[in-house]
C-alpha positions as CSV (number, residue, x, y, z in Angstrom):
1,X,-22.0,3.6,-7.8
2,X,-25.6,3.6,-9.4
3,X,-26.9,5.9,-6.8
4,X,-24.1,8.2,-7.0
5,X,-24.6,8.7,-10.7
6,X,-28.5,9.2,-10.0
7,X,-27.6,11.7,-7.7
8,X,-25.5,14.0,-10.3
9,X,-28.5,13.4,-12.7
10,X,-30.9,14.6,-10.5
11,X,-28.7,16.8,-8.9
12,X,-30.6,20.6,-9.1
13,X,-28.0,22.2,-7.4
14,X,-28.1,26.0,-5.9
15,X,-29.8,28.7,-7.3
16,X,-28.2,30.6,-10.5
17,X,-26.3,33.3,-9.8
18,X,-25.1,36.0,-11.9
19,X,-21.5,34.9,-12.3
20,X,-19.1,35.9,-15.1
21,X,-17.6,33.9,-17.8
22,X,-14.5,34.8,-16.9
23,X,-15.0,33.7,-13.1
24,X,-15.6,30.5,-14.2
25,X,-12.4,30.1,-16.2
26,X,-10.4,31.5,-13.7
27,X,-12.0,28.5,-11.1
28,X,-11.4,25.4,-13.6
29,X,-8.0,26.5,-16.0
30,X,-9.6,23.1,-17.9
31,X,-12.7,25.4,-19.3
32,X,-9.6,27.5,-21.5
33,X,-7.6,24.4,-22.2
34,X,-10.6,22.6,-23.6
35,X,-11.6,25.2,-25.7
36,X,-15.2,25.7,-23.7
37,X,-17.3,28.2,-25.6
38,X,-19.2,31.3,-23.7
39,X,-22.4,29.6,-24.2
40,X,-21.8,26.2,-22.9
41,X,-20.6,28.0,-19.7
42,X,-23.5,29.7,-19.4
43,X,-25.6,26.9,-20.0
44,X,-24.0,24.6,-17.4
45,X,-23.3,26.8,-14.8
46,X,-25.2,25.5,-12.1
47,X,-23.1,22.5,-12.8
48,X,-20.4,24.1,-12.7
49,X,-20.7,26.0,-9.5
50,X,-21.2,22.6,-7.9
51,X,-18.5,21.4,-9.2
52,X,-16.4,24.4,-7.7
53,X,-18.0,23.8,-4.5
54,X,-16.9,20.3,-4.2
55,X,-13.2,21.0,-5.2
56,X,-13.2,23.3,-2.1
57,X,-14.4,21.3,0.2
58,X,-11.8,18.2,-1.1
59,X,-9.3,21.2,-0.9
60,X,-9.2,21.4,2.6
61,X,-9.8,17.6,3.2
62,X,-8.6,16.1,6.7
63,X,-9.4,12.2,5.5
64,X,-12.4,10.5,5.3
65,X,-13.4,10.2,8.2
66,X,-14.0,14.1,8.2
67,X,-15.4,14.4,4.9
68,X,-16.9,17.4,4.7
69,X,-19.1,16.1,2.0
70,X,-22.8,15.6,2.8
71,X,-24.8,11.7,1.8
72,X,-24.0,9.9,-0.9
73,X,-20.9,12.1,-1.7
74,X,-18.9,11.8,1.1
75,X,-15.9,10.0,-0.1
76,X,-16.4,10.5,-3.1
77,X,-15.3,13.3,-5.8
78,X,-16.5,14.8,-9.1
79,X,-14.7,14.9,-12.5
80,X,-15.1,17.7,-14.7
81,X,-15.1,15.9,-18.6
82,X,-16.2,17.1,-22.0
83,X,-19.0,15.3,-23.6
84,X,-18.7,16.5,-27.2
85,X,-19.1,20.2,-27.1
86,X,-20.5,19.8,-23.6
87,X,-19.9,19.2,-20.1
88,X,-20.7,16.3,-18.1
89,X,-19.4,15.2,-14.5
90,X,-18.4,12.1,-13.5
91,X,-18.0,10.7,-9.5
92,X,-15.5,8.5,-8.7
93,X,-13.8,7.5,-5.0
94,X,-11.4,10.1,-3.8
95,X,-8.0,8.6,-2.6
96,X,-8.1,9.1,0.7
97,X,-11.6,7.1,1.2
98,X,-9.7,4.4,-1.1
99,X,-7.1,4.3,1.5
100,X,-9.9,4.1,4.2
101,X,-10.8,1.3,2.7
102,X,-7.5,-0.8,2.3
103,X,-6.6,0.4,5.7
104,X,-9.6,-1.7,6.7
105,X,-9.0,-4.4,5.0
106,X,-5.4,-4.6,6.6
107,X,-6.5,-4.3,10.0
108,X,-9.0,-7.1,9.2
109,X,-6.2,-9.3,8.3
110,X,-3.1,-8.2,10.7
111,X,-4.2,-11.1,13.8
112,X,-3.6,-13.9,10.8
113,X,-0.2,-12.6,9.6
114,X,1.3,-12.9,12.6
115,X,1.6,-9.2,13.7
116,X,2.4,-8.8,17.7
117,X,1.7,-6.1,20.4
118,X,5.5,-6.0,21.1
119,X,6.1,-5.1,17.1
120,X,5.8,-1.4,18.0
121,X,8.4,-1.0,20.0
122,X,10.5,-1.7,16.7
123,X,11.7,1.7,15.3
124,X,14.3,4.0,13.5
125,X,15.0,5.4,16.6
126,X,16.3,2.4,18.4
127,X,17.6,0.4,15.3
128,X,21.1,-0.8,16.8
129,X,23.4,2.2,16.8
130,X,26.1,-0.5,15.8
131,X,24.4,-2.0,12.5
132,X,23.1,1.9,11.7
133,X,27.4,3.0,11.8
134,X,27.8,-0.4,9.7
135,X,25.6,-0.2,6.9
136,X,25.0,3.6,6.6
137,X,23.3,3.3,3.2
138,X,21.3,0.5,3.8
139,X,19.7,2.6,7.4
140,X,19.9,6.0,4.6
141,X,17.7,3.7,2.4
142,X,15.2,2.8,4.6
143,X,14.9,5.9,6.7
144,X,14.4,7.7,3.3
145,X,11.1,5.4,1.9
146,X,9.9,5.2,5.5
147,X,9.7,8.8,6.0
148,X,8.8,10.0,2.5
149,X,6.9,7.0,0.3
150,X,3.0,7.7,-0.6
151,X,0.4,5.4,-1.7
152,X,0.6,5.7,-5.5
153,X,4.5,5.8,-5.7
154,X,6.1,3.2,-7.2
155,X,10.2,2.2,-6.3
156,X,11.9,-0.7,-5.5
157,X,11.4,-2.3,-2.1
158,X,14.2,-4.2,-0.2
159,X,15.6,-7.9,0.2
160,X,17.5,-8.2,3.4
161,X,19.4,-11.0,4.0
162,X,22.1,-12.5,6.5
163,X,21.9,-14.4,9.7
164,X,19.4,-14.7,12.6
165,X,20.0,-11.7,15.0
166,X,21.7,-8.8,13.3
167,X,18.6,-6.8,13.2
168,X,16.7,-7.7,9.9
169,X,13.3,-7.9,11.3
170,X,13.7,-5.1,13.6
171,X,14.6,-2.7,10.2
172,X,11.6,-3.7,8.2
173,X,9.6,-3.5,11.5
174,X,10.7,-0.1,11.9
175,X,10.1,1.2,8.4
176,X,6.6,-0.3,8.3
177,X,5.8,1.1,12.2
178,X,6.7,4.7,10.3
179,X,4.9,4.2,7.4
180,X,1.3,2.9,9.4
181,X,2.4,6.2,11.9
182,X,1.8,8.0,8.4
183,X,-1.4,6.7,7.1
184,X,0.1,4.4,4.7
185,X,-1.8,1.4,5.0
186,X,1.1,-1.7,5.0
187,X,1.1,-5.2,6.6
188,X,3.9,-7.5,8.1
189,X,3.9,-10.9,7.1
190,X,5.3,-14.1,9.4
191,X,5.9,-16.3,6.6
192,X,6.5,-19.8,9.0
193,X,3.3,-19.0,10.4
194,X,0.8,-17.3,8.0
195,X,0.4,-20.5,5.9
196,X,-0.5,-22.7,8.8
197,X,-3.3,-20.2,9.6
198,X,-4.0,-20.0,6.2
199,X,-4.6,-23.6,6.3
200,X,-6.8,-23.3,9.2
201,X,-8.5,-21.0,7.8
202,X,-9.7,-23.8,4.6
203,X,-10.3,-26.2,7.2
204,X,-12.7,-24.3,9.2
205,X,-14.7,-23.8,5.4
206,X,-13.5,-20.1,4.8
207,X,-12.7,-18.2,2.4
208,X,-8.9,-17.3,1.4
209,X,-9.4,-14.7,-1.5
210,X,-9.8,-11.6,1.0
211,X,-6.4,-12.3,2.5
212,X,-4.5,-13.2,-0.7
213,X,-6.2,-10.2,-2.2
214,X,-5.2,-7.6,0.6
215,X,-1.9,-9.6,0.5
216,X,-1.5,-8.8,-3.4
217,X,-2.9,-4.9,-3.6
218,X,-1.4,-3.5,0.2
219,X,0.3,-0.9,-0.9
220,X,3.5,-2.0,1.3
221,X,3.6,-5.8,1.9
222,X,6.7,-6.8,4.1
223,X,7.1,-10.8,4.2
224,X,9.4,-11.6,8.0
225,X,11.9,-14.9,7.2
226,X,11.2,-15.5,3.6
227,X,11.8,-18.7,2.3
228,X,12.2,-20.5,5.7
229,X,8.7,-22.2,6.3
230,X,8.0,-25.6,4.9
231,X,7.9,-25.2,1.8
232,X,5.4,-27.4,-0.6
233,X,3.0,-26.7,-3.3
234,X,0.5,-24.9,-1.2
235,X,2.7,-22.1,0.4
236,X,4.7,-21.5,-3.5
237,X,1.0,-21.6,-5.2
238,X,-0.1,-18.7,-3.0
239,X,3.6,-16.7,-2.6
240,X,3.8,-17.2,-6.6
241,X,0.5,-15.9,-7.1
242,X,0.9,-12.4,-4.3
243,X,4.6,-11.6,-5.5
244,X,3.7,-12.0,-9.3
245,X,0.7,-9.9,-8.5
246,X,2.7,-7.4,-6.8
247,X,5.7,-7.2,-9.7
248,X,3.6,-6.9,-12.2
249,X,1.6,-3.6,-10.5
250,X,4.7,-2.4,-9.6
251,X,4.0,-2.8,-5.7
252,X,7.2,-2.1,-3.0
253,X,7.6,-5.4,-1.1
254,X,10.0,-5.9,1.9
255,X,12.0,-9.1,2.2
256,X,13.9,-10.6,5.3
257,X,15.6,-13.9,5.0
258,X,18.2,-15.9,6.2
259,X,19.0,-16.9,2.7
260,X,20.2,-14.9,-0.5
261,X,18.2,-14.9,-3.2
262,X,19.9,-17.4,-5.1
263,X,19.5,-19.8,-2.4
264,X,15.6,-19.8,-1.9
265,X,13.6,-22.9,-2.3
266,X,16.8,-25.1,-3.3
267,X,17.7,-28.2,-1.6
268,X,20.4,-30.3,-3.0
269,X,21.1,-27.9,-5.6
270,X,17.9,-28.2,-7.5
271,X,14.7,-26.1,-7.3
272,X,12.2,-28.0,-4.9
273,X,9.4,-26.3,-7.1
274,X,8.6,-25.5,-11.0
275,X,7.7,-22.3,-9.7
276,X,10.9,-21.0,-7.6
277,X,12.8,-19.9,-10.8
278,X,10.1,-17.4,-12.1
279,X,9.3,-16.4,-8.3
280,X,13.6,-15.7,-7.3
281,X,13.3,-13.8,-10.4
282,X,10.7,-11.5,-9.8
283,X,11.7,-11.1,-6.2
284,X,15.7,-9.9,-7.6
285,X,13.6,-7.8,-10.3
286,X,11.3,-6.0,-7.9
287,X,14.0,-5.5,-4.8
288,X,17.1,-3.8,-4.0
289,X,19.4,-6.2,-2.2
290,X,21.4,-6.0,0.6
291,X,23.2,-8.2,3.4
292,X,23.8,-7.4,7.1
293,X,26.3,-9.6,9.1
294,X,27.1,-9.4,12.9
295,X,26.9,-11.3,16.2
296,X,23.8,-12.6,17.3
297,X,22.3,-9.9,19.5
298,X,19.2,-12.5,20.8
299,X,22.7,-14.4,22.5
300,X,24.0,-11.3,24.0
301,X,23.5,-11.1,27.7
302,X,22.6,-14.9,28.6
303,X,22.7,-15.9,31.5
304,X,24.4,-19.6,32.4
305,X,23.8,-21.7,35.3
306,X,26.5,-24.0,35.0
């Protein structure tokens, strides 16, 4: 950021033009709310005209990728403040090179969670028409954030439980297939394989604190068969630390499980970890919940040879 700062303190800007007072409070509405006297707009409208130019090029802003901006500004945008009586401008990342960013990040990291070519095919569109006429809501619910949730928003994600083939992974699929089809940068999580690679990861002297950092600030994390890898104090250290992360910045995770929620990490009726109370209780906290039953549509259609 030092450079970008020694570029608005250097920063000349266009020659001065003969503008009106009144243009410039018409441009920036802040100028009247902030009491601005007719002097200090006079005295800082170079500034100020820069600072209108900027806000029209973000105003027709395509992404990053087309910034319109030129050097050390592209992704990046200026804030008008008051510095006592004064002006000043500050520069700070605009959102959507932020989301360039984590989008980078995620597609960094998508080969290790477990993410497959044939994952695409999983939509809305084709969600069983069965299971869609059965839990109307539930399809309502997830159609609804899939189509209309933007990075900043904050809401309740979903814990989907029931057993194996009803078309619990093929929902959260779908709704996170929608959401990357809209920009919003989200990842899908294998849970009874992403700690073995995790592992692997360790072993071959690498570094796990970019993955359990993009793991804890995607802005849609959805975790496939929660609760059903082998469980020990490695894989409940690093779920603990992403979902308490996550509940705690108020970020939407997805769950799938063959389990309810009272059921995770138990075995014999007891809590196999210190940990599992505090993390079932964030996950209930930070969820709407919601079961789907049915046959087994993976055994539909087998074919016998006896």
């Amino acid at each position: 950021m030092e450079h970008i700062k020694n570029l608005i303190m250097n920063y000349r800007g266009p020659a001065t033009h003969p503008y009106s007072v009144s243009y410039f409070r018409t441009h920036i509405p802040e100028l009247e709310h902030w009491n601005t006297s007719d002097n200090i707009i006079e005295h800082q409208q170079v500034l100020l005209l820069e600072y209108i130019r900027q806000k029209e090029i973000c105003a027709h802003c395509q992404g990053f990728e087309s910034c319109g901006k030129e050097g050390d500004m592209k992704g990046f945008q200026q804030v008008l403040e008051t510095y006592g009586q004064d002006l000043s401008i500050s520069v700070q990342p605009c959102p959507p090179y932020q989301q360039y960013v984590i989008q980078r990040r995620v597609k960094r990291w998508e080969h290790v969670s477990g993410e497959l070519q044939l994952d695409r095919n999983f939509q809305l569109a084709n969600f069983p028409t069965e299971q869609r006429r059965k839990y109307p809501r539930l399809f309502r619910f997830a159609r609804d954030f899939a189509e209309t949730f933007s990075v900043g928003d904050s809401g309740a994600g979903l814990y989907l439980f029931g057993p194996p083939g009803v078309g619990k992974t093929h929902l959260l699929l779908a709704v996170l297939n929608r959401l990357q089809e809209r920009g919003v940068p989200c990842l899908f999580v294998r849970s009874d394989s992403v700690f073995d690679r995790m592992r692997h990861i360790l072993a071959a002297n690498g570094d796990l604190e970019p993955l359990l950092e993009t793991y804890a600030t995607v802005p849609i994390l959805g975790i496939d068969e929660f609760a059903q890898e082998r469980a020990n104090d490695f894989t409940l250290e690093k779920l603990f630390r992403i979902i308490n992360h996550r509940f705690h910045a108020g970020l939407s995770t997805w769950f799938t499980s063959n389990y309810a929620p009272p059921n995770i990490y138990r075995k014999n009726g007891e809590d196999i970890h210190d940990s599992v109370a505090p993390l079932r209780s964030r996950v209930m906290q930070m969820t709407k919940l919601a079961r789907m039953e049915g046959e087994d549509a993976r055994q539909r259609g087998l074919e016998s040879l006896t």
